[in-house]
MDAnalysis code that builds the backbone (N, CA, C; Angstrom):
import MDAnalysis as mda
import numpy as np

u = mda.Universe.empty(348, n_residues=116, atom_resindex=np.repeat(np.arange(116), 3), trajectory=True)
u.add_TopologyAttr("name", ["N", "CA", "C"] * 116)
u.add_TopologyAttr("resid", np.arange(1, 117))
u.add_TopologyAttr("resname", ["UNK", "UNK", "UNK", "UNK", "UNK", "UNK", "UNK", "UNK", "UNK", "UNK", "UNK", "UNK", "UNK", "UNK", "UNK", "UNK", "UNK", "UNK", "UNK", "UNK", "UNK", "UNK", "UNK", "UNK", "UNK", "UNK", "UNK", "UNK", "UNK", "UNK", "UNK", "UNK", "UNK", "UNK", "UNK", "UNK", "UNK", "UNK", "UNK", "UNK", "UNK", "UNK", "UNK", "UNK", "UNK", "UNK", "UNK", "UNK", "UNK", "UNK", "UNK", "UNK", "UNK", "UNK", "UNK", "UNK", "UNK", "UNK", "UNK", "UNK", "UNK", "UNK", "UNK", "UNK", "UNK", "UNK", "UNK", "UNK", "UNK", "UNK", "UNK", "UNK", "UNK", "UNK", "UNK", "UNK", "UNK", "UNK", "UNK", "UNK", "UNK", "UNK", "UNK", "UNK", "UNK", "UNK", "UNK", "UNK", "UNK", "UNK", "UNK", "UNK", "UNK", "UNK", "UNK", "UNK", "UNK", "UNK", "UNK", "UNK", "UNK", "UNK", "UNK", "UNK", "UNK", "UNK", "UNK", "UNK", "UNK", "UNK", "UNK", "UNK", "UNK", "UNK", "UNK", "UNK"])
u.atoms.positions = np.array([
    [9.241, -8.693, 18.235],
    [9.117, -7.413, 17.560],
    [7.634, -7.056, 17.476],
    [7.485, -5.679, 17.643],
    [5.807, -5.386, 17.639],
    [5.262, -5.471, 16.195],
    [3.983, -5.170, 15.568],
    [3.903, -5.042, 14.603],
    [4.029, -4.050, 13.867],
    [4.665, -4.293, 13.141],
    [4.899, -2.981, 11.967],
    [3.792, -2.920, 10.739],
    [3.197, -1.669, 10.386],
    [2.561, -1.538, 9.290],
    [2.737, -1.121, 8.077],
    [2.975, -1.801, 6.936],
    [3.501, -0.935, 5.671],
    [2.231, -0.445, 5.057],
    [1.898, 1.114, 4.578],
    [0.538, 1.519, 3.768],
    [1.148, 1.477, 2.683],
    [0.465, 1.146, 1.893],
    [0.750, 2.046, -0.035],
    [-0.553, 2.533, -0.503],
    [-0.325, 3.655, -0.415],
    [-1.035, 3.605, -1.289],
    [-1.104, 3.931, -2.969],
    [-2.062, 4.009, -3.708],
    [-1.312, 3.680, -5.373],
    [-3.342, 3.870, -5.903],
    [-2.706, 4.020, -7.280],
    [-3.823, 4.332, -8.395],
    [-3.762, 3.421, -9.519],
    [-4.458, 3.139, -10.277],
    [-4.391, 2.523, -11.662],
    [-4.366, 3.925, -11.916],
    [-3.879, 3.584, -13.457],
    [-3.500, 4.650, -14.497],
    [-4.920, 4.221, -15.246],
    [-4.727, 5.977, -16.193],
    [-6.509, 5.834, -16.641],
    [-7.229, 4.971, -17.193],
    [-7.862, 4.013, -17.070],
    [-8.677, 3.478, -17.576],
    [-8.211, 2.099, -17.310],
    [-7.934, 1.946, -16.510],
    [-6.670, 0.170, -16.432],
    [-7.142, -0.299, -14.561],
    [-8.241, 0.385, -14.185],
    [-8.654, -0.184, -13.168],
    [-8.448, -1.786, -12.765],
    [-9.549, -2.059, -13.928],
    [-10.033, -3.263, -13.974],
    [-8.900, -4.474, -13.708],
    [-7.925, -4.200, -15.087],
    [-6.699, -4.962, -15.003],
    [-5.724, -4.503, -13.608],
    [-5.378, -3.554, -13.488],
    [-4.770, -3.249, -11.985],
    [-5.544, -4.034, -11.178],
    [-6.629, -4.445, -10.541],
    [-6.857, -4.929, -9.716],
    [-6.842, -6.232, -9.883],
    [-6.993, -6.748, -11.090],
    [-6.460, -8.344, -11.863],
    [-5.012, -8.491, -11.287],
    [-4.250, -7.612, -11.486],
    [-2.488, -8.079, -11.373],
    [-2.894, -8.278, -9.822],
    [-3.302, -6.799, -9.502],
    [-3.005, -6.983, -7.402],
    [-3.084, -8.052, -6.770],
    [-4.329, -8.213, -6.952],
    [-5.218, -9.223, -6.262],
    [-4.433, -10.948, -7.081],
    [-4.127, -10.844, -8.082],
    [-3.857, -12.754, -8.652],
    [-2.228, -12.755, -8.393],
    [-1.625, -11.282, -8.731],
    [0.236, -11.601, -8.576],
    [0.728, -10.870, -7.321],
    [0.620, -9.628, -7.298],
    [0.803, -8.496, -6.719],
    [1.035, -8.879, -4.998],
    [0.254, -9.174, -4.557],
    [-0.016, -9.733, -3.213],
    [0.778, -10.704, -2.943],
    [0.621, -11.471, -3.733],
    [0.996, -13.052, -3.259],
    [2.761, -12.433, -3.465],
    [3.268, -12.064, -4.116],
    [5.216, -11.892, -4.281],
    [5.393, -11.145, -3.023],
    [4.450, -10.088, -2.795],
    [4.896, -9.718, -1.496],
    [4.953, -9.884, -0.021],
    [3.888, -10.679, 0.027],
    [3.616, -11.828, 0.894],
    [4.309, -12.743, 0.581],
    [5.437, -13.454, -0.003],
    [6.343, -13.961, -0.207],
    [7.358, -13.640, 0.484],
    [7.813, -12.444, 0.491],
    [8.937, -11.827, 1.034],
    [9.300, -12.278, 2.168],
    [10.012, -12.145, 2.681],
    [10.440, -12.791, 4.508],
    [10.007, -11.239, 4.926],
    [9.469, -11.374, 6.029],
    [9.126, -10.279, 6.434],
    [7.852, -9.686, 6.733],
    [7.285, -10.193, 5.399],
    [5.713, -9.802, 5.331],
    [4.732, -10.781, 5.971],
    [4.046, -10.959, 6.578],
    [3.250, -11.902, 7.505],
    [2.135, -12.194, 6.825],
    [1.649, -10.583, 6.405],
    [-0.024, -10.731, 6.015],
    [-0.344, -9.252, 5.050],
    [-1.247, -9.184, 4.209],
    [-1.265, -8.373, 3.158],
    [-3.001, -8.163, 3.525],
    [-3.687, -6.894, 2.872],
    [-5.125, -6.817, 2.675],
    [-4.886, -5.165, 2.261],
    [-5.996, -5.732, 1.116],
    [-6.400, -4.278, 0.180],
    [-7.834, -3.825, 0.348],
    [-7.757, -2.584, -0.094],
    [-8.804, -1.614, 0.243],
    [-9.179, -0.782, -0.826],
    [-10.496, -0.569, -1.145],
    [-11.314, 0.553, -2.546],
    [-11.501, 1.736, -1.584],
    [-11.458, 2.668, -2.002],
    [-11.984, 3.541, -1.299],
    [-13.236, 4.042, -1.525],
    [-13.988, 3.957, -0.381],
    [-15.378, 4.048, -0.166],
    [-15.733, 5.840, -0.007],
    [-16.707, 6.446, -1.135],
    [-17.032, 7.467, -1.707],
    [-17.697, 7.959, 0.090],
    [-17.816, 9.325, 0.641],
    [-18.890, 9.314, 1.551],
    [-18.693, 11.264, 1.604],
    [-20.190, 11.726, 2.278],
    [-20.094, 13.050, 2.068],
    [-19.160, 13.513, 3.402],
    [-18.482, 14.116, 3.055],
    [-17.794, 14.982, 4.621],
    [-19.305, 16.056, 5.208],
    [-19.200, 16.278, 6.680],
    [-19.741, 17.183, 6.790],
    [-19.449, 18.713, 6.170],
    [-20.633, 19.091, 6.150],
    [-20.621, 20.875, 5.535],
    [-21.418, 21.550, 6.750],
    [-20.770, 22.521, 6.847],
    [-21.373, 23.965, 7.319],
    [-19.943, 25.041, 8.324],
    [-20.790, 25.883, 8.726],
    [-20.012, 26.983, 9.574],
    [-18.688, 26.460, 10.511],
    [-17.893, 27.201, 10.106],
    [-17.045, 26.935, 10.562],
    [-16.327, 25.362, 10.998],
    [-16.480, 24.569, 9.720],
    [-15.893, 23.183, 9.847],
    [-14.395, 23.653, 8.354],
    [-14.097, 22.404, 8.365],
    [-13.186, 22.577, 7.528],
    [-13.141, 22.323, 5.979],
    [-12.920, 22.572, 5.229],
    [-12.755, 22.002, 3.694],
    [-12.011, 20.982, 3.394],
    [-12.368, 19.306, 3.193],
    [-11.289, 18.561, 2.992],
    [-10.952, 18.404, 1.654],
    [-9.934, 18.502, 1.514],
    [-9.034, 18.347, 0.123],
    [-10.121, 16.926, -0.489],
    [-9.943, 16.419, -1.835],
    [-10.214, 15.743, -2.397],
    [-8.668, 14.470, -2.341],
    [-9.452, 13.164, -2.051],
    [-8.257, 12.226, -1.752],
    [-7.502, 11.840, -2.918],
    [-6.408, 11.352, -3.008],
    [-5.201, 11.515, -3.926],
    [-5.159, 9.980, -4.284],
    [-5.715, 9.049, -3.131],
    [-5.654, 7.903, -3.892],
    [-6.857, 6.985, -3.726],
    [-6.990, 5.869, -4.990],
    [-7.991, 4.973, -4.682],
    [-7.984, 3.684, -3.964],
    [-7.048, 3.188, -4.052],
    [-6.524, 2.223, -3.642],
    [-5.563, 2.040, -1.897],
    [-5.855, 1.031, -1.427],
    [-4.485, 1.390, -0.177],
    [-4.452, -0.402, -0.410],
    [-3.284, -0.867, 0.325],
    [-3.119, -1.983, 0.717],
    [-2.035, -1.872, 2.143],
    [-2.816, -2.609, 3.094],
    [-1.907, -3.091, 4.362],
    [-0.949, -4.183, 4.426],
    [0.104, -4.207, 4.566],
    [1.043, -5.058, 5.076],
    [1.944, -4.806, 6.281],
    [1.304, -6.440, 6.953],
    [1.913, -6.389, 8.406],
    [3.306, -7.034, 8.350],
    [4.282, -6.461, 9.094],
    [5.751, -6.657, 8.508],
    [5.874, -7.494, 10.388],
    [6.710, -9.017, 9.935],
    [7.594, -9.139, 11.391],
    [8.882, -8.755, 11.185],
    [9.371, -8.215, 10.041],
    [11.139, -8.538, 9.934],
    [11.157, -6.752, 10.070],
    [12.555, -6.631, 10.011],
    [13.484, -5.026, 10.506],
    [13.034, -4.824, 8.596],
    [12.163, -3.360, 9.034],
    [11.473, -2.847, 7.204],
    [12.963, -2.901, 6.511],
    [14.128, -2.353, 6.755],
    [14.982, -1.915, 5.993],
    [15.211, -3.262, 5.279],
    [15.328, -4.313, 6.103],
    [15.604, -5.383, 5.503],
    [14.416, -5.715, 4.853],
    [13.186, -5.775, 4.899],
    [12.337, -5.648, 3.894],
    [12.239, -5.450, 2.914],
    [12.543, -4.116, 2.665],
    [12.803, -3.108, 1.823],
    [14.110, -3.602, 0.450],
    [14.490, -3.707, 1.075],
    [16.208, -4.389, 0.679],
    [15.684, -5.613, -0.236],
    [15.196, -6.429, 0.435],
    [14.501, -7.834, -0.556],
    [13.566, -7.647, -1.522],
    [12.674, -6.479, -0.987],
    [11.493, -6.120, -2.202],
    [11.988, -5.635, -3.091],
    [13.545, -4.618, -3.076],
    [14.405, -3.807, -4.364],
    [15.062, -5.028, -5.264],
    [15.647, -6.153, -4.128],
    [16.305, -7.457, -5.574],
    [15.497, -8.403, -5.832],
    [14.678, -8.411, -5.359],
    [13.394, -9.391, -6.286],
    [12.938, -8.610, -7.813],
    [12.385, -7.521, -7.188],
    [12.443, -6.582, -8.605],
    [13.419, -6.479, -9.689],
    [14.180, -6.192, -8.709],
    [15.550, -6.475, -9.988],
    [15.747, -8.107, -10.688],
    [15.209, -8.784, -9.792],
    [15.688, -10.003, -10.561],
    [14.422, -10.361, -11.428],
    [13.088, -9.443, -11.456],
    [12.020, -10.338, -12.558],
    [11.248, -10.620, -11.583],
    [11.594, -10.714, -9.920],
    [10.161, -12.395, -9.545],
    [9.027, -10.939, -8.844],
    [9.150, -9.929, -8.861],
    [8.346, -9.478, -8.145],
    [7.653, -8.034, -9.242],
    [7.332, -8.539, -10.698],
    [7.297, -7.168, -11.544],
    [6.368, -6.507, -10.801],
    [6.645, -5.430, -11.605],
    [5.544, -4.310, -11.815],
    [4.480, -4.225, -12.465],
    [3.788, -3.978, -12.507],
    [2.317, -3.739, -13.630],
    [2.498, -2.611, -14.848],
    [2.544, -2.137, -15.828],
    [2.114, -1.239, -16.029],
    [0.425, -0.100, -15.677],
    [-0.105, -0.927, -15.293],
    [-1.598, -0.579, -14.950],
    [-1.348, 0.045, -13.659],
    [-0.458, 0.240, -12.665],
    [0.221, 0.853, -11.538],
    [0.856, 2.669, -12.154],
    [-0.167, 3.162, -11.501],
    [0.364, 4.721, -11.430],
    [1.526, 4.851, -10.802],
    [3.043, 4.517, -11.131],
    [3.909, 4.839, -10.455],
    [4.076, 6.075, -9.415],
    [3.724, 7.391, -10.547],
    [3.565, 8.900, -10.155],
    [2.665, 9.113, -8.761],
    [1.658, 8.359, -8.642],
    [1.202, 8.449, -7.069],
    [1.245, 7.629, -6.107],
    [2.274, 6.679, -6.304],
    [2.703, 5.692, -4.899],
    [2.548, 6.267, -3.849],
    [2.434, 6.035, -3.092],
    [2.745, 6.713, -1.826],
    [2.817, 5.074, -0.591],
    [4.358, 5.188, -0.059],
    [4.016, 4.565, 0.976],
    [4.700, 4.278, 2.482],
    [4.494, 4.346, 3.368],
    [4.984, 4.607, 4.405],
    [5.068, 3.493, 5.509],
    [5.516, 3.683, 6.793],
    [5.516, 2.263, 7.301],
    [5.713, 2.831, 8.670],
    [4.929, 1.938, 9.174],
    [4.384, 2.441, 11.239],
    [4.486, 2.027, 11.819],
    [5.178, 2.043, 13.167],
    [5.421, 0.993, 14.037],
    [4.189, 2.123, 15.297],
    [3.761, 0.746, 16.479],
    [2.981, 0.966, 17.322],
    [3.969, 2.350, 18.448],
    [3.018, 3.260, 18.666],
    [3.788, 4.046, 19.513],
    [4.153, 3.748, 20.680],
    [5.404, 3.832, 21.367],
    [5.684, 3.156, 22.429],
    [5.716, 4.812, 23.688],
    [4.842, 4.389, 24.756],
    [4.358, 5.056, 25.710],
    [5.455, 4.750, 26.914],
    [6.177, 5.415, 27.352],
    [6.674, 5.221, 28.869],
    [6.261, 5.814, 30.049],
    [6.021, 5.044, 31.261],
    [4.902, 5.189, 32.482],
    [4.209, 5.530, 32.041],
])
């Protein structure tokens, strides 16, 4: 199977940085990298930088999140997916409260496949 990429991206809620990145980084990671499926995990801050300005370029929106984390998936996502919903349910994989639920965002990519 090629590699698959899961993004999330996600926010601490106000003022709970600090601890959000305490859970990620000491629990957070490691349960999901647990999972069958997940191979390999790595997180990301997002790094501040100026866009270009002038004539006729574009206006970029202001970004929606601070945080991303990569996970490289070998197993079929659905079945992924499926294990990450009853772990949760069973306790071994909580949640944080310090996790902005409201801006999760996350999606999952497989390599584009080109013919001739």
């Amino acid at each position: 199977m090629s590699k698959t990429l899961m993004l999330v991206f996600s926010n601490a809620t106000e003022g709970q940085d600090v601890a959000f990145d305490e859970w990620y980084d000491s629990q957070h990671l490691a349960d999901v990298v647990d999972c069958p499926g997940v191979v390999a995990a790595q997180r990301y801050d997002m790094t501040e930088f100026e866009p270009p300005a002038g004539d006729n370029l574009p206006t970029l929106p202001p970004p929606a999140h601070r945080y991303l984390a990569v996970y490289e998936l070998d197993g079929e996502p659905n079945d992924v997916m499926a294990e990450f919903m009853t772990r949760m349910a069973q306790g071994k994989m909580p949640l944080s409260e310090t996790l902005d639920l409201t801006t999760v965002s996350m999606t999952i990519w497989r390599p584009q496949r080109r013919d001739g």
